[in-house]
C-alpha positions, 0 to 999 in steps of 0.5 A: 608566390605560386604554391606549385613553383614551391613545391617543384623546387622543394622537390628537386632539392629534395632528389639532391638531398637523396641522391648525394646525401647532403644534410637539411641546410640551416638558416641563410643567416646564420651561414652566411658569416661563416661562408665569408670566413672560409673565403678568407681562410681559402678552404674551399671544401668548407666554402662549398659545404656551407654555401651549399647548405645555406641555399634554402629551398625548401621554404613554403614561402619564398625562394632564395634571393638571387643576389645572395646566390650572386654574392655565393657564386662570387666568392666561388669564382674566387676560390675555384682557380684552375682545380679540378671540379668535384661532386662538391663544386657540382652539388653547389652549382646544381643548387644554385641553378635550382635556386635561378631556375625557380626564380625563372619559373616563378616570373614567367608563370606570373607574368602570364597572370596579367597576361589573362586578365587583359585577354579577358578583358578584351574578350568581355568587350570585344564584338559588342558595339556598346562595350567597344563604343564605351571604350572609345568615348573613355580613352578619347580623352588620351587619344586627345593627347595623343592627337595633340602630341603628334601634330606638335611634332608633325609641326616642328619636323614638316613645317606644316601648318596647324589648320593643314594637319588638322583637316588631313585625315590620315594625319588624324587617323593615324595619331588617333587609331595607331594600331588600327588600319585605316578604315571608312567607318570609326566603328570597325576601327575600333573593333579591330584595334580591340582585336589586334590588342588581344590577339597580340596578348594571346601570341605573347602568352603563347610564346610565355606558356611555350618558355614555361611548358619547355622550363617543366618538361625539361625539369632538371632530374636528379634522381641519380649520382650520376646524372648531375652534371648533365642535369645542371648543364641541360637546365643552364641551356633550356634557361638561357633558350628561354629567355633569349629566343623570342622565336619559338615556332615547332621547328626551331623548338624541336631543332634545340630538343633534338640536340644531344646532351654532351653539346649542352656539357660545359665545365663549372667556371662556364657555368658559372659565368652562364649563371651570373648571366641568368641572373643579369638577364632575369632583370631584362626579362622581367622589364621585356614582360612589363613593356610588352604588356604596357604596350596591349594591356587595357585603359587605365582604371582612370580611363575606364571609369572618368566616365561614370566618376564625372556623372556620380560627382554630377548626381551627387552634387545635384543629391547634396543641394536637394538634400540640403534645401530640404534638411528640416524634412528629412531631420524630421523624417528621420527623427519620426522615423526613429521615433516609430522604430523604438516605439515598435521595438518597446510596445510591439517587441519587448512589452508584449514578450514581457507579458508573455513571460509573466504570464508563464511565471503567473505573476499577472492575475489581472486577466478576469471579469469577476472575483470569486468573492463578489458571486459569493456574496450576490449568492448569499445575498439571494438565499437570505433573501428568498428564506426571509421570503418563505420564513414570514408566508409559509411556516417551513421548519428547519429541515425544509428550510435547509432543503430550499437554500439547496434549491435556490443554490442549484437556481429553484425559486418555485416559492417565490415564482408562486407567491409572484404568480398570486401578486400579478394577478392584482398589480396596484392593489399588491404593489402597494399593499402585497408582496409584488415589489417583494418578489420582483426584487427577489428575481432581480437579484436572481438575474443579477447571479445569474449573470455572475454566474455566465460571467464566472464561466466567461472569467474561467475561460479566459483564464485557461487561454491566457497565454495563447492571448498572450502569445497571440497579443505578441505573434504579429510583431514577432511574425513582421520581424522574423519576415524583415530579417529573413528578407535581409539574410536572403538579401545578402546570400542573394549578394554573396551567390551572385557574387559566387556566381560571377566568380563561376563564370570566369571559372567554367570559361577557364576550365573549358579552355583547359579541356580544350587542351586535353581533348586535343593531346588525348589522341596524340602523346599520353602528356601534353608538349611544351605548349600545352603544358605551359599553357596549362599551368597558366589557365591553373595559375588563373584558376588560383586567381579566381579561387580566393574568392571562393568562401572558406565555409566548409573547406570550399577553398581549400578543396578546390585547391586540392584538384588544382593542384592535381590538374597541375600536377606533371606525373599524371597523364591526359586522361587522369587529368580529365577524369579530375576535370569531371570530378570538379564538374561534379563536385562544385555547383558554381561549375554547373552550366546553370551557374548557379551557387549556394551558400 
């Protein structure tokens, strides 16, 4: 039930608990045996403390069950007798008349919820020749009906023939368009039954938020001893106004304000019989409401959705044979298509940040063009040969000796390019009797270091960019997956900002009417009249609505909640209540013209 209605009664059953000191009430079922008893025991005194205390209104939750409160009132009727009344007998009455006038609150504000949300509907297709085109194609199937209905009874009552009411296009007009007047064009038919639909609903809701707006501003006041009686009694009477007078134009609602209290007194066997007839009214009321919005309220969830149903049901039977004709593809399609996933996952994904991992845990050392061991002994292998070389021309001692393994080391081969430089200048004879072939092979062992020696340098480079090739061997799937689930996470705050947004439509749309209503009592009173406030606590009950479906993330919800229940709240006045609407507007994006919303 609504949070505000709780809250109203917990408050005036608070001013009671003040003003007459009556002790917190326990639990209705463990009371309700003993109530039973003092009946039977014909203490009255007792009966009345504990039925008074079993009447709970502070519960959160729920309001007390009126046929509890009918039951306790019986058992009062008989035990009451001729005795004069008592504070005692009055605090119960009061108690009870709380616990029937929240109840009324309560059905009134919530029957005005449906109330909107047919107002709005009407409003969304109202004046767009498509939306109200589409209306009438999805309730031709009841007007059908109707249609059938009313020349079976135009038969049986006129005895006219089925061809005759056929082709009397009143006949046809009239069980078609009932609430329409008749027109030249279907078109503007339609229209105007949309437009009579809402403005019905519009002038139901008004006389609700009237009732509501009256049942607030004469909220019973309990704030002192001495005022209980007249406080109940006025309650009783604006109650009973409420859900007896249909007309609520200003001149009658002002006639019955202007009465004077003591017209309003009755004595507590009155009363009690004025609640019993609250309670039995409360049941016509609610059935009242129900008939008069089941006679303007929208089509049918049916009725407004065979339409695209029948065509989902035809795409998807004709989606289902094509589906089935080419299943052996689409097994194939899919079985390749989870094929590439898992192959994307395992060579492109897991391997590559598998590499990368041992490559900081240097447990992969494969990464390289030549071993240290294999230069070592092409370089030997030279200096061997270029000592046997110089040993067997030149007689070199052992210092000498040592200085050219030093220069064949840093690269020097001077004495094998000399001896190579005497041999070319007679290639067959040396080729065959010199040394040619002797100190060519040498040079070919000295490019073959050489190139180990650029290789080396190219292994030492690789090796201190080994993990920028491991991360780059890895940044491209890592990059195509980081871009996939940055586009499904905007996809889905996309939806969920939409979704906000539409929320936010309704909100602005609501909140502006509200406005509307404290910019027009602005100049005239410092607190709305009945009207206004009923209609007031309406478009909150609406905003309530619409407000769980805000995100709970950051108190959102909650938050907004809080200057609900400040737009809401009886004790401030016009001008306060526009500063909160300003505050809101300043405080929550999705209250911007623009829309727009972020997650």
């Amino acid at each position: 039930m609504s949070t505000f209605v709780n809250d109203h009664i917990s408050r005036l059953d608070t001013e009671l608990t003040t003003a007459l000191r009556v002790s917190s009430p326990p639990s209705e079922s463990s009371s309700f045996t003993t109530t039973e008893a003092a009946v039977e025991g014909g203490d009255k005194t007792a009966y009345l403390t504990i039925a008074t205390r079993s009447i709970d209104l502070h519960s959160q939750s729920q309001l007390p069950n009126l046929g509890s409160v009918r039951t306790l009132l019986e058992q009062y009727a008989e035990l009451a007798g001729s005795e004069e009344s008592t504070t005692l007998d009055w605090l119960f009455i009061a108690k009870c008349t709380v616990a029937v006038y929240g109840t009324l609150l309560h059905t009134l504000l919530n029957s005005t919820l449906p109330l909107s949300q047919s107002i709005e509907y009407w409003n969304s297709i109202y004046g767009s020749t498509r939306y109200e085109a589409y209306y009438f194609a999805s309730t031709l199937p009841a007007r059908s009906v109707a249609l059938a209905k009313s020349t079976v009874h135009r038969m049986n009552t006129s005895h006219l023939g089925l061809g005759t009411l056929l082709r009397s296009h009143e006949h046809i007009l009239t069980s078609v368009f009932p609430s329409a007047r008749r027109q030249l064009r279907v078109v503007d038919m339609i229209h105007q039954e949309i437009g009579h639909k809402k403005k019905m609903l519009e002038c139901f809701r008004k006389e609700q938020a009237t009732r509501l707006g009256l049942l607030m501003k004469k909220s019973p006041n309990f704030g002192e001893h001495d005022n209980l009686i007249q406080e109940t009694c006025q309650c009783l009477y604006f109650m009973r106004w409420a859900l007896n007078d249909s007309n609520t134009a200003a001149e009658n609602l002002q006639t019955m304000l202007a009465q004077p209290a003591e017209e309003m007194t009755m004595s507590p066997k009155a009363a009690v019989l004025e609640l019993h007839g609250l309670i039995k009214a409360m049941s016509e009321c609610r059935q009242e409401l129900d008939d008069t919005h089941a006679a303007y309220k929208p089509p049918s969830l049916w009725a407004r959705y065979w339409i695209p149903a029948l065509l989902a049901y035809v795409a998807a039977d004709t989606g289902i044979k094509i589906l089935f004709k080419h299943k052996e593809d689409i097994r194939v399609w899919a079985r390749e298509l989870a094929d590439t996933a898992v192959d994307f996952a395992v060579n492109w994904i897991w391997e590559p940040v598998c590499r990368v991992w041992d490559t900081i845990r240097m447990k992969d050392q494969r990464l390289g063009v030549l071993s240290k061991e294999g230069l070592k002994s092409d370089l030997d292998s030279l200096e061997r040969m270029v000592v046997e070389f110089a040993h067997d021309h030149y007689q070199l001692s052992p210092s000498e000796i040592d200085n050219l393994m030093l220069k064949v080391r840093d690269g020097d081969l001077s004495v094998v390019l000399k001896a190579y430089e005497n041999e070319i200048k007679r290639p067959l004879k040396n080729a065959i009797t010199g040394d040619l072939i002797q100190t060519l092979l040498i040079q070919v062992q000295k490019t073959k270091v050489d190139v180990d020696l650029a290789m080396a340098a190219l292994d030492k480079l690789l090796k201190s960019n080994e993990l920028n090739f491991a991360f780059l061997a890895v940044a491209p799937s890592m990059l195509l997956s980081w871009a996939s689930f940055t586009w499904l996470k905007n996809l889905y705050r996309q939806r969920t900002g939409r979704q906000v947004g539409r929320v936010g439509q309704s909100i602005r749309e609501t909140m502006r009417r509200i406005e509307r209503i404290f910019d027009l009592s602005l100049n005239e009173a410092s607190q709305l009249d009945c009207e206004g406030q009923g209609t007031l606590l309406c478009e909150v009950h609406l905003l309530r609505t619409y407000a769980l479906r805000l995100p709970k993330r950051n108190s959102i919800r909650e938050l907004f909640f809080e200057d609900l229940r400040d737009l809401e709240n009886p004790n401030l006045q016009v001008n306060q209540k526009l500063l909160v609407i300003s505050r809101m507007s300043r405080s929550w994006d999705f209250l911007q013209p623009s829309g727009s919303y972020k997650i």
